[in-house]
C-alpha positions in Angstrom: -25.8 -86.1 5.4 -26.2 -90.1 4.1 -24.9 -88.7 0.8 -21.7 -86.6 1.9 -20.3 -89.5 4.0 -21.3 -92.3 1.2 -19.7 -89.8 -1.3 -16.4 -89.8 0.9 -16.2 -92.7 1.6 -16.6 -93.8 -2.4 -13.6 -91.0 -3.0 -11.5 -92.6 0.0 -11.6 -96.2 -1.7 -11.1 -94.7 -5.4 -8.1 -92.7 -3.6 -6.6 -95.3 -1.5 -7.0 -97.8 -4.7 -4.3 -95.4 -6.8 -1.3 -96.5 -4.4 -1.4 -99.9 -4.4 2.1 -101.4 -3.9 1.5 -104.3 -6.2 4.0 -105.3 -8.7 3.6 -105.5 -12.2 4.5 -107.2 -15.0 8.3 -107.3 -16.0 9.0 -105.0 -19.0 11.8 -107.2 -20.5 12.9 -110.9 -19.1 15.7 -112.2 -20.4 17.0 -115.4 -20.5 19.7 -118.1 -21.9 17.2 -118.8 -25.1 13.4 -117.0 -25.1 13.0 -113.1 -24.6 9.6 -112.2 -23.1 8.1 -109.1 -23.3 6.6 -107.1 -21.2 4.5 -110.1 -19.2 3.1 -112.3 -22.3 4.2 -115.7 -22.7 4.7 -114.7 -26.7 8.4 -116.3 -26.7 11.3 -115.8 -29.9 14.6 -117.3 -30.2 17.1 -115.1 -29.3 19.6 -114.3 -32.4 22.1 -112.9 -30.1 24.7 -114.2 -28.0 26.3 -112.0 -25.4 30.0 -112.4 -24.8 32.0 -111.3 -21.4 35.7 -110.2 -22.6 36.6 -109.0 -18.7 38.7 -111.1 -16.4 37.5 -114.5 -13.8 37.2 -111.8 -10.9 35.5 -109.3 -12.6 32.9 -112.3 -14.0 32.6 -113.9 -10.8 31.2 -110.6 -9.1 28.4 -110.6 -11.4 27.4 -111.0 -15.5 24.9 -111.2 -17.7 22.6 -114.5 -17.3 23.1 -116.5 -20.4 26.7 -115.4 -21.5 29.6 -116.6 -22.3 32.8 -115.7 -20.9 36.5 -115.7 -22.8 38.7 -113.0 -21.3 40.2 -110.7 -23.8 43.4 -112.5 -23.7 41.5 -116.0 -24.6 39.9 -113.7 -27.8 43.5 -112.2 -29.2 44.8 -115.9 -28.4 41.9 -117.3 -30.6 40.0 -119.2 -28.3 37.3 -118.5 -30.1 35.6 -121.9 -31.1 32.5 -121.7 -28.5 31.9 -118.6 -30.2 28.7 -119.1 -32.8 29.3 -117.5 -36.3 25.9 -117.6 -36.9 24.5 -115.6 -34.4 25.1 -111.7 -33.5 28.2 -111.4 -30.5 27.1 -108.1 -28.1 30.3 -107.9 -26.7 31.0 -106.5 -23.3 33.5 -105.6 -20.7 33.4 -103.2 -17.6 34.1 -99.8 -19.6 33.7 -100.8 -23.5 37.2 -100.4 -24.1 38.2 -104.5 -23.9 35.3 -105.1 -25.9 36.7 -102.8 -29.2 39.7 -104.5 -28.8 37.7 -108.3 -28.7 35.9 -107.1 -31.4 39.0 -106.5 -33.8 40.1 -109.5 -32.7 37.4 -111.2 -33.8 37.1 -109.9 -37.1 40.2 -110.9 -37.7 39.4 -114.6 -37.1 36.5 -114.2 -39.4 33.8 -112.9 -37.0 31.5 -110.7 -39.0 28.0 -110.0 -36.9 29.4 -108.0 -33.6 27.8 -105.4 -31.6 30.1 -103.5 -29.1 27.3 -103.4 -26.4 29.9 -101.4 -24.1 30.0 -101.7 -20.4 28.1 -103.1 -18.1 26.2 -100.1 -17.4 26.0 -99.7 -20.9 23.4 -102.6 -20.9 20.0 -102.5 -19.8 17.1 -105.0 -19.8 19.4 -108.0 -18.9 19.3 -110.4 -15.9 22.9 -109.9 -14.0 23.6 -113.5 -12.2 27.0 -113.9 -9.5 
């Protein structure tokens, strides 16, 4: 009898240890210069720079932490100086169709690593800040 109840109670613990509500480790943190991965402290410079093309409302109700915003009017107007040339631009709107249109804008002004990362649900593994 000593045996089936220590033998349930052993499965009981074992059982209720499998649903623990604990959280774990972060797959991907992003921020304005180091990515981390998945928990480690193992941190690389980012070669990447995302860029906001969509309007000050639009920005203001949320964006990607670490990016930098010039509305698609600022990029056709070439106010483009705070952009890095030496870094990849993921550019990115609400739909992806403002960020095509940056994008050709910026290669004509000389721009020559850009990703069209789409729309904001396009993008995963990113921090959104308001």
């Amino acid at each position: 009898m000593k045996k089936i109840i220590l033998i349930s109670l052993l499965f009981m613990t074992i059982l209720s240890s499998c649903g623990t509500n604990n959280p774990t480790n972060n797959t991907s943190v992003s921020t304005n210069n180091t990515e981390t991965s998945t928990g480690t402290q193992n941190s690389v410079e980012q070669n990447y720079l995302y860029v906001d093309v969509r309007t000050d409302e639009e920005w203001a109700e949320g964006h990607i932490d670490g990016a930098v915003h010039l509305t698609l009017a600022d990029v056709e107007a070439g106010k483009t100086e705070i952009l890095p040339k030496d870094k990849e631009l993921r550019v990115y709107c609400r739909s992806g169709r403002r960020s095509a249109q940056a994008i050709e804008a910026l290669k004509k002004q000389g721009f020559t690593n850009l990703v069209n990362a789409g729309g904001m649900k396009d993008i995963k593994d990113v921090t959104i800040v308001k």
